[in-house]
Each structure stands twice: as C-alpha cells, then as structure tokens.
N, C-alpha and C positions, 0 to 999 in steps of 0.2 A: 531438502529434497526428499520426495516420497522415494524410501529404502528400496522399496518394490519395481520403483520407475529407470533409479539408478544404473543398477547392470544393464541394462536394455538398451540403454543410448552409446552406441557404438562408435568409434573413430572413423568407420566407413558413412554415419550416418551425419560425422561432421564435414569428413570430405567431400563429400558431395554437396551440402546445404551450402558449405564455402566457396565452389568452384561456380553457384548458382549466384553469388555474386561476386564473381572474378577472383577470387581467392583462392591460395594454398592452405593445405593445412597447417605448413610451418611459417605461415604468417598471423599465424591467430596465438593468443597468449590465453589461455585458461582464469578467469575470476571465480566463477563458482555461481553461488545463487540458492536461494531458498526455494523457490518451484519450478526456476527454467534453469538450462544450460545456458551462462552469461562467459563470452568471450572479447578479446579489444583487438584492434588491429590497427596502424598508424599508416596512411596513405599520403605521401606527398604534404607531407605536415601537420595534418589531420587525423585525430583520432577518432574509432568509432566502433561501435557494439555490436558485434551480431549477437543474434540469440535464436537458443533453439529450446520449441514450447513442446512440452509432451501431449498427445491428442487428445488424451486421458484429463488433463485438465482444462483445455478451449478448444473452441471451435475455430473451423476456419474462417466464418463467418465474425465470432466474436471479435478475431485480431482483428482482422478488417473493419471491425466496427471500432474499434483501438486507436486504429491508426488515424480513420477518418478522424475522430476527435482531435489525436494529437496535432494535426495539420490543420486541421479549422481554428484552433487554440494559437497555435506559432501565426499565421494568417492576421487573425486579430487581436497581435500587439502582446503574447503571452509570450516569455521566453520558458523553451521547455526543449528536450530533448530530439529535434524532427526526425521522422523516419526515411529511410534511403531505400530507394526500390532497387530489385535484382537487373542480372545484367538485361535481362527479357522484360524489365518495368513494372515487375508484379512485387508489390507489397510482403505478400507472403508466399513463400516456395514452400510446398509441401513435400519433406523428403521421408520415402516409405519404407518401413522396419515391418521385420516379420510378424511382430507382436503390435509394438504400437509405433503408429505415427508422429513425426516432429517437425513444427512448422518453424520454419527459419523467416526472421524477420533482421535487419538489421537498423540503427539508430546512429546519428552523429553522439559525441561526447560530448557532454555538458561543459562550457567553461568553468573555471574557478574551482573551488576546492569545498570538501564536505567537514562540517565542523559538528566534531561530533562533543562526545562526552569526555571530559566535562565543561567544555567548550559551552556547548547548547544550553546549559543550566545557567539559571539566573543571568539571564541575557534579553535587557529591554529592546534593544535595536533589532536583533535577529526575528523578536515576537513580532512587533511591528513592522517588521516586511514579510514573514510570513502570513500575518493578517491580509496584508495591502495585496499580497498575491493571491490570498485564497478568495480574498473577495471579488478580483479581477474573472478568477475561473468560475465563479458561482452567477457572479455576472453575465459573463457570455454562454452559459449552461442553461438560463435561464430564455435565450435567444436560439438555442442550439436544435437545427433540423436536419437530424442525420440522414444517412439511406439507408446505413447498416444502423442494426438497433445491439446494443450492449444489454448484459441481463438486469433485473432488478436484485435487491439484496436480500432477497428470501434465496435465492438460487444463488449466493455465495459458496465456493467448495468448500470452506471447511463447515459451513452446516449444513452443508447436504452431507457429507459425509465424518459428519462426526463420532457419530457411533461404530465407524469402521475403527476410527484412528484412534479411541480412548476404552484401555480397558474398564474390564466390570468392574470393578473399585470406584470407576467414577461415574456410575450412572447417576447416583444424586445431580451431578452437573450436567446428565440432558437432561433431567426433569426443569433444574432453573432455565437450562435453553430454551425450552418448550414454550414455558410461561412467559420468556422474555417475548419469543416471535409474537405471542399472541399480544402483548402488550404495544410491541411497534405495528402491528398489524393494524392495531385500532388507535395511533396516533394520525392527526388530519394531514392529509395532503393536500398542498396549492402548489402551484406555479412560484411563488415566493418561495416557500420552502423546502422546494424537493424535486432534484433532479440529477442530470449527471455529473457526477461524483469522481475526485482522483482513487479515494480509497484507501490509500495507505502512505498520506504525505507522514514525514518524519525526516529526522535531521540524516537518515542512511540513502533519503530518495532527493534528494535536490545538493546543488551547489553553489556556492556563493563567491562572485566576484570580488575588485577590491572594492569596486562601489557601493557594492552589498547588493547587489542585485542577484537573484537567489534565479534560478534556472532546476526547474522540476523536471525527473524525469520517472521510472519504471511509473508506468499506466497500466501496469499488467491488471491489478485489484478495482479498474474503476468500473462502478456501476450505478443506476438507479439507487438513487436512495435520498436519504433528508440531509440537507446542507450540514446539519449543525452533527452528521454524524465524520466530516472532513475535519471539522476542529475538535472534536472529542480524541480523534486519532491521534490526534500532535499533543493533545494536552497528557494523554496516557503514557507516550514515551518518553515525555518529562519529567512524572510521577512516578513511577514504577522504581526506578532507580533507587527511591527512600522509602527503607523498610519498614517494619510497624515499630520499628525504635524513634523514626526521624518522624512524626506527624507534623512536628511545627513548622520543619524545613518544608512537607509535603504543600503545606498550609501557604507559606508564602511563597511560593513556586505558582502555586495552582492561581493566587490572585496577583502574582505580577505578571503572567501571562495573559489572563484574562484580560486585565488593563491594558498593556502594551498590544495584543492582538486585538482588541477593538479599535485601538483609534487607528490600525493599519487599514481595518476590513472596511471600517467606516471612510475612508479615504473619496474623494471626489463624490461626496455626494452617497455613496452606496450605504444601504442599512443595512444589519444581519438581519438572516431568518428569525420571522415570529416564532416566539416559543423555542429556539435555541436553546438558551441555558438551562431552563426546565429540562430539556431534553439531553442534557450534557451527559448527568448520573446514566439513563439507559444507556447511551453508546459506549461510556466508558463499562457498564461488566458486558455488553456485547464485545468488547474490543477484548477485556480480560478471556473470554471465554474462548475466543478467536486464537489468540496467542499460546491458552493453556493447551487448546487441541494442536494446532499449529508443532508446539514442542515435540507433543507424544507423536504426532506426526512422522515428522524431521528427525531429533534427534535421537540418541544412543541413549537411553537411559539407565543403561545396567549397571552403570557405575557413574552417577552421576556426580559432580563435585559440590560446593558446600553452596555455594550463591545457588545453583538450577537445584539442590535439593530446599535451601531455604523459600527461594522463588514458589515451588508449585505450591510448598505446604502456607505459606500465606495467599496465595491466589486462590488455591482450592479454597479455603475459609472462607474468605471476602467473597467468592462467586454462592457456596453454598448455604451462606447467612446474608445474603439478598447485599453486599454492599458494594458502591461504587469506591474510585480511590478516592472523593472528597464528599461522604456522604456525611461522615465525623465532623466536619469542619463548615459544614453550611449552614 
C-alpha cells in the first residue's frame, strides 16, 4: 500500500462504505492488500470481500469498467470472483474523505483454496488449467464489447508513476523503462493478439477446487494490452523465486510451464497469440520493473532483510543489463 495513502483511510471511511452495503463495521475482518483496503465478511454462510480503492489510484469509471468485465466473464461460463451491488444496486459507492476519495466495491469469495509456494512450483496439472483458463478469458476478450472502457497499458500506475516511487540511485532503471515503452509501442497489434487483459494472474489471485478448477479473482490490474503479456505474468512468479545460483532449476520450471500451459491454452480448439513467446522476454523485464517499483513503492525498506536485499540487487542487474529471467536459457 502506498505509505502516503495509508494514514488517510479512516475507520469512519469504512463505516460508512460498510453500512452502503448493509454492513457493521464489527462484521468486517481486516485482510490487507497491496493497493486497496481488502476486508471478508460471512453472511448466512457466504463469504465475501468488500473493498475499498483509493481515488488516487482509479477512477470511478474504471471500476465500473472492472466490474462490467468481471460479470460478462462469470456470464460466459468463466468462474471468477462476481461482484455484489450495494444495498441501492450501485456497483461502486463512492465514500468521501477530506483529502482522498474511496470507492467501495464488494465481491463474493472465491471457492477452494490458494496454493501457493511451494506448492505452485513444478506443478504440470495446475500449469495446464491455468492455461485452459487463460485461454478461455482471452477468448471471450477477444469478443468483449464494453460500455465502460478500461485503460490501455502505457497508462498502467506504476509507470506512470514511476519516477515518484524510486529514488535517484535508480534512474538507470527509467532509462531501460523508457526504451522498453518504446519497444512495446512498436510491437503489432490485432484482434488476435491484444486485448483485454486480467493483468496480474498468479498463484496469490485465483483458487483452486478439489476438482482443480481454478476460480480467478482481484481484476483490480486489468487492462488493454498483448495476450502474451497474461502469461509472461504467471511465468515470472514462478521464476523469481530461483536465485542466480538455481539457473537450471530456473531452466526447467520455465519449460515445464511452458509445455503444460500450452496444451491447457490450446484446449477446444483455441491457439495462442501470434508472436507470444517472442514476446515473453519483453513482458517478463516489464513485469521485473513493475514489481522492483511496486517494492520501493509499498514497502519499508530501511532495514530491509536478506531475501528483499538479495531480490532488488539481482533484479536491479538483470533489469539494467537488458535481461529477462530466461534470456540465459533460450
């Protein structure tokens, strides 16, 4: 959470967002969140999410363009997390703070359980229904006629606001920003390969049944952009986890993914985006770059411990000697 947004968000600015859908305050249990205030509440057996977006990050327009996805996606045959209107039927309640504003949205709770690390490593089954599902959403993305429109990925926040959130030490790392924008700038756009996007799937944003059917949820990150930068996403929080000691583990992680998330994505017929894996290296150091601002963003770094000091000084490397995490290995 941006340091700055934190103090700002008030207990009067959740008791009210709450009361906007029938709620107490002492019915809501606290989770956290890396850009919203994320809270759970159990109703007559049912669990479910509110959440409260700072105005500083989205628009009111953009949720609502959020939402409309999410319910057109759940509609046709996606399981994903649906959104639940207030008690007046409005999608998003706008609850207002002296400084900034916070929109309150709430979501049903995903079935089944999230499997993380090290669970999600080396795991052919999970790749292959995370394929069969990302191709399903890229699918009907490709059929997708909103009313609200979502931004494109040049207007993503942390690079629009990159230079706020990383000191002078790492301007080397906007220059490769810079270069990279100009490089997806002038990668081609079709109707096959570029559209609306979840943004930030990984094993932290979806849940898996005992059938293994996987149920996606935070949509907060989706936007306009190239299909193949949805699976660069998931391949990068695979990778990251082996340091520049593990390359060989890195090595066959990065193609038993690749294997197993193809025959998922290729399921019923569907192809991947042309020029996908070509395209892999750029999004994975866009994603690097994303996550190194993201940090200095977010967290405390003044005493930082051995893993987030080892983390930035090999990411800063690999971002400002041009490399992705399997450029070694191609």
């Amino acid at each position: 959470m941006d340091p700055q947004i934190k103090p700002l968000f008030l207990d009067e600015h959740t008791i009210e967002g709450a009361a906007r859908f029938g709620l107490s305050l002492k019915e809501l249990s606290f989770i956290g969140g890396f850009q919203n205030f994320i809270y759970s509440y159990t109703c007559e057996g049912c669990k479910y999410i509110p959440r409260f977006t700072p105005s500083t990050l989205r628009t009111q327009k953009g949720l609502e363009a959020e939402l409309e996805w999410i319910r057109y996606l759940a509609e046709n045959g996606m399981s994903v997390s649906e959104p639940i209107p207030s008690d007046q039927g409005i999608d998003v309640e706008c609850v207002s703070g002296k400084i900034v504003d916070f929109y309150a949205t709430s979501f049903k709770h995903a079935p089944g359980r999230k499997i993380g690390y090290p669970e999600c490593l080396n795991n052919p089954m999970l790749y292959e229904q995370c394929g069969c599902m990302t191709g399903h959403l890229h699918d009907l993305a490709k059929r997708y006629e909103p009313l609200a429109r979502r931004h494109s990925w040049e207007r993503n926040d942390y690079l629009l606001h990159a230079r706020e959130y990383l000191p002078p030490e790492h301007a080397p790392i906007l220059r490769v920003l810079d270069e990279l924008k100009e490089r997806l700038a002038s990668q081609p756009v079709t109707p096959d390969n570029f559209g609306l996007i979840h943004g930030d799937i990984n094993a932290g944003n979806f849940m898996v049944d005992e059938t293994g059917e996987i149920t996606l949820f935070d949509f907060d990150e989706c936007q306009y952009s190239w299909y193949a930068e949805d699976i660069a996403i998931q391949l990068y929080y695979l990778l990251y986890v082996f340091g520049e000691d593990s390359k060989s583990e890195r090595k066959m992680q990065y193609e038993l993914f690749i294997e197993h998330f193809a025959l998922g994505y290729t399921e019923n017929g569907r192809r991947l985006p042309e020029g996908w894996k070509e395209q892999l290296s750029l999004f994975l150091k866009l994603r690097e770059i994303i996550v190194f601002v993201g940090i200095y963003r977010s967290w405390d770094l003044r005493q930082p411990d051995n893993w987030t000091r080892d983390f930035l000084k090999d990411s800063r490397m690999r971002i400002i000697n041009g490399f992705s995490l399997i450029d070694e290995f191609l």
